[in-house]
C-alpha positions in Angstrom: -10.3 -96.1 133.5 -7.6 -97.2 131.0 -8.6 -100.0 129.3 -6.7 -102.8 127.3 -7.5 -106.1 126.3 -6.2 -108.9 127.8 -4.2 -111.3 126.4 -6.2 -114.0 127.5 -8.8 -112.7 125.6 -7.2 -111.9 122.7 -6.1 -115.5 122.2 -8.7 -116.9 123.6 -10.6 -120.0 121.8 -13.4 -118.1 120.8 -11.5 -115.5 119.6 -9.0 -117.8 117.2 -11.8 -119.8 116.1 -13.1 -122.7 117.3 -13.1 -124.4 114.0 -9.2 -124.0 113.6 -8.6 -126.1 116.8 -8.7 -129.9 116.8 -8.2 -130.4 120.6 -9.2 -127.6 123.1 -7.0 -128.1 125.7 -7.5 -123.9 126.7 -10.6 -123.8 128.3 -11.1 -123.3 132.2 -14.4 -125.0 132.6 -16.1 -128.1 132.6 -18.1 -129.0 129.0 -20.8 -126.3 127.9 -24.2 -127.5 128.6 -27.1 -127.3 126.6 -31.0 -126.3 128.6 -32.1 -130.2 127.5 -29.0 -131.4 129.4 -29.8 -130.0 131.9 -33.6 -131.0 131.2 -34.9 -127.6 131.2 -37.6 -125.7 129.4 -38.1 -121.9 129.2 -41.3 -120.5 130.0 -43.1 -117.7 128.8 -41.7 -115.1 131.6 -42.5 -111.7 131.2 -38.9 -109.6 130.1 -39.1 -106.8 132.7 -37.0 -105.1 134.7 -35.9 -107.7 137.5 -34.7 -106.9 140.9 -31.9 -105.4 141.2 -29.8 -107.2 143.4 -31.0 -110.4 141.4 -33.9 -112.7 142.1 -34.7 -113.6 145.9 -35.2 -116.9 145.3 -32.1 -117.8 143.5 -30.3 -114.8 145.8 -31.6 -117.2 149.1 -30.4 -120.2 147.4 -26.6 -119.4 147.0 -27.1 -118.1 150.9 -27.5 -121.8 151.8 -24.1 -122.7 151.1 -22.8 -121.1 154.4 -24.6 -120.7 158.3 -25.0 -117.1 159.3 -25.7 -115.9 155.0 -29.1 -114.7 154.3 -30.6 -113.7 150.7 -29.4 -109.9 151.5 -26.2 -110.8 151.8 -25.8 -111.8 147.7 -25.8 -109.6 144.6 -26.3 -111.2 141.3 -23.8 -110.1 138.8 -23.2 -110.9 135.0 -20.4 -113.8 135.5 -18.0 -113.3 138.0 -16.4 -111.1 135.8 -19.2 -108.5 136.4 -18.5 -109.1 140.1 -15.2 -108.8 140.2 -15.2 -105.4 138.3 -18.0 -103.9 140.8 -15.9 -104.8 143.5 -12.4 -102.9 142.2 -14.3 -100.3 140.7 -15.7 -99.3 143.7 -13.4 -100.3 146.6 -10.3 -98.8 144.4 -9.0 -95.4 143.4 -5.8 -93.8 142.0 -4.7 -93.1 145.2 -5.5 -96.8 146.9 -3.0 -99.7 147.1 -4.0 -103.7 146.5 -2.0 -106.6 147.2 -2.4 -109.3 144.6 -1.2 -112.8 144.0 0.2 -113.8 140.7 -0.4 -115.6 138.6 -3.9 -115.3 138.7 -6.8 -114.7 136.6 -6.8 -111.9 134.5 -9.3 -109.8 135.6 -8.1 -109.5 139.0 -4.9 -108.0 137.8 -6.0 -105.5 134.5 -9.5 -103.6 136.6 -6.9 -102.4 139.1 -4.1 -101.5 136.4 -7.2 -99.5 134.8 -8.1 -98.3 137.5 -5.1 -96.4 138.5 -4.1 -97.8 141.9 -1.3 -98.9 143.0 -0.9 -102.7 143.1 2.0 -104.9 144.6 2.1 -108.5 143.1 2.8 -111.5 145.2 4.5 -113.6 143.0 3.5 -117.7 143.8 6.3 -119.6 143.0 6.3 -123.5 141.4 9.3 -123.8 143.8 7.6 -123.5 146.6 4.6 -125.2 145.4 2.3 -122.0 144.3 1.5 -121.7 147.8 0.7 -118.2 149.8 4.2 -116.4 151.7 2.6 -115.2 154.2 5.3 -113.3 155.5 5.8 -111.5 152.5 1.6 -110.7 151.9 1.5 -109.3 155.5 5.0 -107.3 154.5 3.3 -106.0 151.4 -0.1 -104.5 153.6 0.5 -100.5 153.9 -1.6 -97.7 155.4 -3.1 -97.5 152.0 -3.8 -101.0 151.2 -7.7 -101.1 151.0 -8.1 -104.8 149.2 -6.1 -108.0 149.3 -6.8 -110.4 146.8 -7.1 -113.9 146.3 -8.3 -116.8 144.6 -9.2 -120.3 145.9 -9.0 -123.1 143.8 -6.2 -121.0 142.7 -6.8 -120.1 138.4 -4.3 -121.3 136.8 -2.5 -123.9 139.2 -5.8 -125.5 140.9 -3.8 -125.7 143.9 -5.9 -125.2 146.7 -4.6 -123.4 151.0 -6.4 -125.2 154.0 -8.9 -123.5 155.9 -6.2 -122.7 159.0 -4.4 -120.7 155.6 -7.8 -118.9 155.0 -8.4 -117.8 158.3 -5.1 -116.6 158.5 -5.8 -114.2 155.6 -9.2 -113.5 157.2 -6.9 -112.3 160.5 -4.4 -110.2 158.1 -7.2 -108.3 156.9 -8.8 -107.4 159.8 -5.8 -106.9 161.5 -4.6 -104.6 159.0 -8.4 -102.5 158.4 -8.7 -103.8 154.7 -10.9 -105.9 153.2 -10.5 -109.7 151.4 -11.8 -110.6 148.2 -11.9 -114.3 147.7 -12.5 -115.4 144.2 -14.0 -119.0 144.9 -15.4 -119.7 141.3 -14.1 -123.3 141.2 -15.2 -123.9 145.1 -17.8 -126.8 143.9 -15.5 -128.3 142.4 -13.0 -129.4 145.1 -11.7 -132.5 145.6 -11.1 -132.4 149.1 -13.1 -131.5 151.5 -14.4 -128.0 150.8 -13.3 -124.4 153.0 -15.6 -122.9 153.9 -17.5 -119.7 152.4 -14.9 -116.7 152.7 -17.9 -114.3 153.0 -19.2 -116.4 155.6 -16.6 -116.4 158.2 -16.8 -112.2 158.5 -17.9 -108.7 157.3 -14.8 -107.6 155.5 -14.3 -110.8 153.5 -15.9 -110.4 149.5 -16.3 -114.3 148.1 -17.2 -114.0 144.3 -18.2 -117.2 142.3 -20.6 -118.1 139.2 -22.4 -121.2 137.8 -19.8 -120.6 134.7 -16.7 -123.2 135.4 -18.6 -126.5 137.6 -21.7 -126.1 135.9 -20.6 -125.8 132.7 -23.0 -122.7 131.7 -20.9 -120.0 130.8 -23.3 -118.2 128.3 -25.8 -117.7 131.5 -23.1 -115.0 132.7 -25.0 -115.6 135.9 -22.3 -115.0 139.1 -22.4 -113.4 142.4 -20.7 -111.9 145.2 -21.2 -112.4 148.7 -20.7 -110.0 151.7 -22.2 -109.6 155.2 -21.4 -105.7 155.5 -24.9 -104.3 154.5 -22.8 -101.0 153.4 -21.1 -102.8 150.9 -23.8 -104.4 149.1 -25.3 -100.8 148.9 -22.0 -99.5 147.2 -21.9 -102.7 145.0 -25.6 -102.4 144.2 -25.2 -98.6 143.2 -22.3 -100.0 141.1 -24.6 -102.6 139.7 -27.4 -100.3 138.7 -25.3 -98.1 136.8 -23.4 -100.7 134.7 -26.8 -102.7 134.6 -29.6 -101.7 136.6 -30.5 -105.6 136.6 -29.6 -108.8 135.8 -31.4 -111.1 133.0 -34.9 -112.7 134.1 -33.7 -115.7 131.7 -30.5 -116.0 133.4 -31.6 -115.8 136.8 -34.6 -118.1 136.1 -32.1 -120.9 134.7 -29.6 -120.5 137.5 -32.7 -121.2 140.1 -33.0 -124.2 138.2 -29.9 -125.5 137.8 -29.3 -124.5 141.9 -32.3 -126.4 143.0 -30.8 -129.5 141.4 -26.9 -128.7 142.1 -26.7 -131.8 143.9 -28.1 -133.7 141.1 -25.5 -131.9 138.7 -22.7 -131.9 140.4 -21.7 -135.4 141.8 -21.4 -137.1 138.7 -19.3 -134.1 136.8 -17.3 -134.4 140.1 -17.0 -137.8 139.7 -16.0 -136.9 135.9 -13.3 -134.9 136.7 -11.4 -136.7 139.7 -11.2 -139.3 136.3 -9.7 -136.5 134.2 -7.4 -135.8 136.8 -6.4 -138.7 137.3 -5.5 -139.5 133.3 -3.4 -136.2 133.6 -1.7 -137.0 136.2 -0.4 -140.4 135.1 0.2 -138.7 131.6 2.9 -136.1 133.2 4.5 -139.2 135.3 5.4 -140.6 132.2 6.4 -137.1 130.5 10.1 -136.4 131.4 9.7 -133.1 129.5 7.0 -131.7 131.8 7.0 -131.2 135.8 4.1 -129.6 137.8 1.9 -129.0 140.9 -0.5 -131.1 141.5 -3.7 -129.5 142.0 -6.6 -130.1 144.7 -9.3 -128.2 142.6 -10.6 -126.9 139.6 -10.3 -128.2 136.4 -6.6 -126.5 135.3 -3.5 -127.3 135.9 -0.2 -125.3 134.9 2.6 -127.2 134.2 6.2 -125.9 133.1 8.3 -127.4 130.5 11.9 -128.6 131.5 14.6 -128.2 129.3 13.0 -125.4 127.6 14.2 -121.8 127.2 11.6 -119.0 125.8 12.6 -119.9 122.2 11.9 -123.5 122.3 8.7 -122.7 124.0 7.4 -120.2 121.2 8.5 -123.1 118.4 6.2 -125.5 121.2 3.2 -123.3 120.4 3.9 -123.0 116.7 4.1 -126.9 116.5 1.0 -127.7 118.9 -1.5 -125.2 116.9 -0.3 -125.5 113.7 0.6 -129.2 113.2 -1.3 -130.7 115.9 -4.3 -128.5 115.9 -4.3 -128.5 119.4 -4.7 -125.2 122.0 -3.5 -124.3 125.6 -3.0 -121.5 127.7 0.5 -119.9 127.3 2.0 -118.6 130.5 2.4 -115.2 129.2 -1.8 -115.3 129.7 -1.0 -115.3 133.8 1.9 -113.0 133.2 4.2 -115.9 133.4 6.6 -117.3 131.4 5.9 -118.7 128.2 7.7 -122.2 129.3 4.7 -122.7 131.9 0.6 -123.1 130.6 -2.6 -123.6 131.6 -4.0 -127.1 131.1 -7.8 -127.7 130.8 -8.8 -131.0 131.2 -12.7 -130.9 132.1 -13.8 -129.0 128.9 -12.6 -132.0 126.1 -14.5 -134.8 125.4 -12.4 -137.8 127.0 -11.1 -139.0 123.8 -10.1 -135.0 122.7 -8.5 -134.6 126.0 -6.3 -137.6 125.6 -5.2 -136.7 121.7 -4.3 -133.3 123.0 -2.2 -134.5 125.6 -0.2 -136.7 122.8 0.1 -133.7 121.4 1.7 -131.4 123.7 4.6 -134.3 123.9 4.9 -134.3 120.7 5.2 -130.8 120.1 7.3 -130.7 123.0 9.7 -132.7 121.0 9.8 -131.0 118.0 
């Protein structure tokens, strides 16, 4: 492995300080909840070692979300993160190819590049509205592609494919004798009518998700991934157990919680952010500076700056954080230009999220 941090990371709120920023516009996730939000109370639970594929329980719980998935079908894993590096780190080696689509969260693009293996991006364009070519993913597949990979709501355009688009990636995969991953982390909070589970719909499809971005619990690091090929999960366990052996008893206790009441939770931070989205979206009608893709999902958007070459854009930056106070996601984070970012509108507090937005067009003015 050849590690490197990711600018993401680097630059990331926490990182810069969350006392230097006015309006945190950077964030990916809806507002960070505290346990007497969400009205809970620790017990005294013993600290042991848990089970290793996480708690059956809460394991049986995130199997309801799909017909045909059972508790043995889920792995706990420390965010989606922790998922997402089990599954390259043990699907992929130097001498294995992945297809990739960019831009995309980090992690799904650096594991592999640390890995070793040969990756072919497939770059999404705002042209053609970030959606999936299939034609040129199916021309990418070789003998030695062993993982294509994905995400739905897409990180960091929140556009979303229909489930005909879905099954036809299911169909590539198997057609081509490599697997899918499907990261599906901001599933819960679509605004359409949801696809279904990737996992569910067969053996070699790998969804990954967390209680991080809807539920608004990042510091759980509580995620999962999800397959029905019952040699898998043993080679993701076996990954599990030597990075972990386990998960957290505290973690997986409040993530049964918060799952038993994830109807509860949810409708009203849905209902929150179709609001949110709504306020953006009649912001960037009436910003001449700024076009974009709508998106179906999530709570990020990535719009891209018109009129603006790469040295305007890095004199945008300068102006937001320093005068304004106010932080984004440059493009360069998604290994993009610096004329497109990431937009978080669920984190804010309402007021926040509108002051940031007169921000960015004012900085995109000056």
């Amino acid at each position: 492995m050849r590690y490197a941090r990711m600018p993401i990371e680097v630059e990331s709120p926490e990182e810069y300080g969350y006392g230097r920023i006015r309006y945190n516009l950077a964030e990916s996730s809806v507002a960070d909840r505290s346990l007497s939000d969400l009205n809970l109370s620790i017990p005294d639970l013993t600290l042991l070692y848990g089970e290793h594929r996480g708690n059956e329980g809460l394991r049986a719980l995130i199997a309801t979300e799909a017909p045909g998935l059972v508790a043995a079908d889920v792995l706990i894993t420390s965010g989606a993160a922790g998922a997402l590096f089990i599954i390259a780190t043990a699907l992929l080696h130097p001498q294995d190819h992945l297809v990739v689509l960019r831009p995309n969260y980090a992690t799904n693009l650096e594991t592999p590049r640390a890995i070793g293996c040969a990756v072919t991006h497939i770059d999404l364009t705002f042209e053609e509205g970030f959606k999936i070519d299939f034609d040129k993913l199916a021309a990418a597949v070789t003998t030695h592609t062993r993982l294509i990979s994905v995400t739905c709501p897409h990180n960091p355009t929140g556009v979303m494919y229909s489930e005909s688009e879905l099954r036809l990636l299911v169909e590539l995969a198997r057609k081509t004798g490599c697997y899918l991953l499907v990261d599906e982390t901001y599933r819960d909070l679509s605004y359409g009518t949801s696809l279904p589970l990737a996992a569910s719909l067969a053996a070699h499809v790998i969804s990954v998700s967390s209680l991080s971005k809807a539920y608004g619990v990042p510091g759980l690091r509580l995620g999962w991934l999800i397959t029905k090929d019952p040699r898998l999960q043993e080679l993701f366990l076996a990954a599990k157990e030597q990075i972990s052996i386990c998960g957290s008893v505290i973690d997986e206790w409040v993530a049964h919680r918060i799952l038993v009441e994830r109807t509860r939770i949810l409708e009203p931070i849905r209902a929150e952010m179709r609001r949110r989205l709504k306020v953006v979206s009649e912001w960037i009608a009436g910003e001449e500076l700024l076009e974009w893709v709508p998106p179906q999902g999530g709570v990020v958007c990535f719009p891209r700056m018109r009129g603006h070459n790469a040295e305007r854009a890095a004199a945008f930056y300068r102006q937001l954080t320093e005068t304004h106070g106010t932080h984004v996601g440059p493009g360069h984070w998604f290994e993009m230009p610096d004329t497109y970012f990431r937009l978080g509108y669920g984190w804010p507090a309402s007021r926040d999220l509108e002051c940031g937005l007169e921000a960015i067009s004012a900085a995109l003015r000056a």
